[in-house]
N, C-alpha and C positions, 0 to 999 in steps of 0.2 A: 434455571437450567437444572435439571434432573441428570443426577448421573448415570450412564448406562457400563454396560459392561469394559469397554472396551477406551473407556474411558482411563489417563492415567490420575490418580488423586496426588496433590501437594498441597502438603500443610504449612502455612505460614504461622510461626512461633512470634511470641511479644518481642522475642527480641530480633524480630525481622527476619529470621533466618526460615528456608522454605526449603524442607523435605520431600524429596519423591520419593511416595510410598513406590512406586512400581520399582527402583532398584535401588532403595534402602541407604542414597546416600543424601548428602544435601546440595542443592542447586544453587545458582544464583540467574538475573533477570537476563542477562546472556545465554544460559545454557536454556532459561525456556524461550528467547526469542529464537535460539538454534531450531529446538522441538517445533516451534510453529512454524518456522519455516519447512519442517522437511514433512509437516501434516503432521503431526502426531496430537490427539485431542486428549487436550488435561481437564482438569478444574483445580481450582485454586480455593483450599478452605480453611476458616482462622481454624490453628488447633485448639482452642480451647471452645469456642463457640462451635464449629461443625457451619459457619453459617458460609454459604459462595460469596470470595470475595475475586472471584476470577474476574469481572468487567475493572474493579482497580488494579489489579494487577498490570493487567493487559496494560490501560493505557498508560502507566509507569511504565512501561517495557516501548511505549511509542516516544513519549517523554524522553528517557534518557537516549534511544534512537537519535531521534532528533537532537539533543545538544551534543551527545557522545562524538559523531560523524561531520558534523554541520551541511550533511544533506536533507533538507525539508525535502517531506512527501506531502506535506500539510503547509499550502502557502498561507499568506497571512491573508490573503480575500476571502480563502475559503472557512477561513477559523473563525472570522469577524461573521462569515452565514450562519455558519452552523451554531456558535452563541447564540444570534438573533433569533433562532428557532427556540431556543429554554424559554416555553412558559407560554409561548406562541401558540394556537389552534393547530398548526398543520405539526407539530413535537411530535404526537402519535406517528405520524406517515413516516416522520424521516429516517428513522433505524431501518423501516423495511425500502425506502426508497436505498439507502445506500449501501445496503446490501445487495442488492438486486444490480446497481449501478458497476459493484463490484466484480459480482459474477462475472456480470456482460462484459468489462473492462479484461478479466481475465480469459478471458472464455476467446478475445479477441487477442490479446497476449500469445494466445498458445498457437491459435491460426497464422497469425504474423511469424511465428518462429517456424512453422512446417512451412509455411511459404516459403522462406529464407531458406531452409534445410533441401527442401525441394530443389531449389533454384542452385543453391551452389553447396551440394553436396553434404553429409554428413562432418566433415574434419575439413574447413576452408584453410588453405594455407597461403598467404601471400599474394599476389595479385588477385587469385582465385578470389578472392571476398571482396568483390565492389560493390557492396550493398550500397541500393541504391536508395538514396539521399529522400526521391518523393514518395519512395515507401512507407520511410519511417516517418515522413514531414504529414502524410495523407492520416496514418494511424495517430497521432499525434493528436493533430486535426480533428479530425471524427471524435474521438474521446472527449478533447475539451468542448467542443461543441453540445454531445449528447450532455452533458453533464451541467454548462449554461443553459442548457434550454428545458433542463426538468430543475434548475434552480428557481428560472423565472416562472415557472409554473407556482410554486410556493408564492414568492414573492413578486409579483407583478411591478411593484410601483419601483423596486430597483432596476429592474430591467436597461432603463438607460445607461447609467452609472457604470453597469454592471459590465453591460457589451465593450464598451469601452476601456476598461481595465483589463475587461478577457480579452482583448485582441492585442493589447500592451505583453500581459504575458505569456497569450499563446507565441510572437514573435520572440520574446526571451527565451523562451524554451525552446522551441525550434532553432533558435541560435545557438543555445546550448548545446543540443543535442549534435547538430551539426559541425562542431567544432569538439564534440567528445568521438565523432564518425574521423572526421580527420585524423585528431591525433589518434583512434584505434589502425585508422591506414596506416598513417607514417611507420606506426610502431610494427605492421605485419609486412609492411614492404622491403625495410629494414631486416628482418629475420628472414627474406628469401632470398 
C-alpha cells in the first residue's frame, strides 16, 4: 500500500504506542477504529523501520472489537473458511472476493436505509416507525445467501455441511434481529 496524499500517517513506537503524524498527538486502537469508521484513510508505520504494518494493526483493532463488546461480526463458520483458504489455491481470490462482497453488502446497506428514510420520513418518532420486520428479514436473507453461494464456489465439497449450518444461523439471526426490532418498538412507543 503506497501512501498518497491525503493519506493520514501513524507511527507505531516499540513501546506500542501509535502517533498521528496528522495532529501531532498520540492515539490508541479506539480512536483509529473511530477514524475508520467516519472514512478517514491512515497507514500505519513501525517508527523505526518506516515499513506498513497497517493490515496488523487493523486486524488488532477487529480483535479487540470482537472481545471488547461480545458482539461477533465474524461468526465462528465463517473464521473456520476463511483459515481453510491459508495455503489453499483459490488464497489469491479471496481478498479480492471479499472486498467486493463488502462493497456489494454496503452498497446494499445504504439502499435499505433510503428505503426506510423514504418510507417513514427523515426523524421517525413512535408509532411512526413500524419497520417492517420482512424488510429487514429479506435483506438479511439475500446477504447471507450471496455470500454461501460464492463460498461454495471456493469450496464445493463443503457445500452440504455448509447449507445446513447457514440455514441454522441464518434463523438465529433473524431471530436476533427480530427481537432487537421489538425491543427498538417497545423502547419508541414508550417515548410517545
Amino acid at each position: 500500500m503506497g501512501k498518497n496524499e491525503s493519506q493520514i500517517v501513524i507511527k507505531k513506537y516499540a513501546n506500542r504506542r501509535l502517533y498521528n503524524t496528522g495532529t501531532s498527538t498520540y492515539v490508541t486502537l479506539d480512536d483509529l477504529a473511530v477514524m475508520v469508521k467516519r472514512g478517514e484513510d491512515f497507514i500505519v508505520q513501525d517508527a523505526k523501520s518506516g515499513e506498513d504494518i497497517t493490515h496488523s494493526v487493523l486486524t488488532q483493532i477487529i480483535f479487540e472489537q470482537e472481545s471488547k463488546t461480545g458482539n461477533t461480526l465474524l461468526p465462528i463458520s465463517f473464521l473456520r473458511q476463511l483459515i481453510s483458504f491459508y495455503g489453499d489455491q483459490m488464497q489469491m481470490v479471496v481478498p479480492s472476493y471479499l472486498e467486493h462482497s463488502m462493497q456489494a453488502f454496503t452498497e446494499q446497506q445504504a439502499q435499505m436505509r433510503e428505503q426506510i428514510t423514504k418510507a417513514f420520513g427523515e426523524t421517525p418518532i413512535g408509532k411512526n416507525l413500524k419497520v417492517p420486520l420482512q424488510l429487514v428479514e429479506e435483506q438479511v436473507r439475500r446477504n447471507t445467501e450471496m455470500f454461501h453461494q460464492a463460498m461454495q464456489m471456493f469450496s464445493p465439497f463443503m457445500a452440504a455441511p455448509a447449507a445446513k449450518e447457514s440455514k441454522k444461523a441464518e434463523a438465529k439471526d433473524i431471530d436476533e434481529l427480530k427481537e432487537q426490532l421489538r425491543a427498538l418498538q417497545t423502547k419508541l412507543d414508550n417515548l410517545g
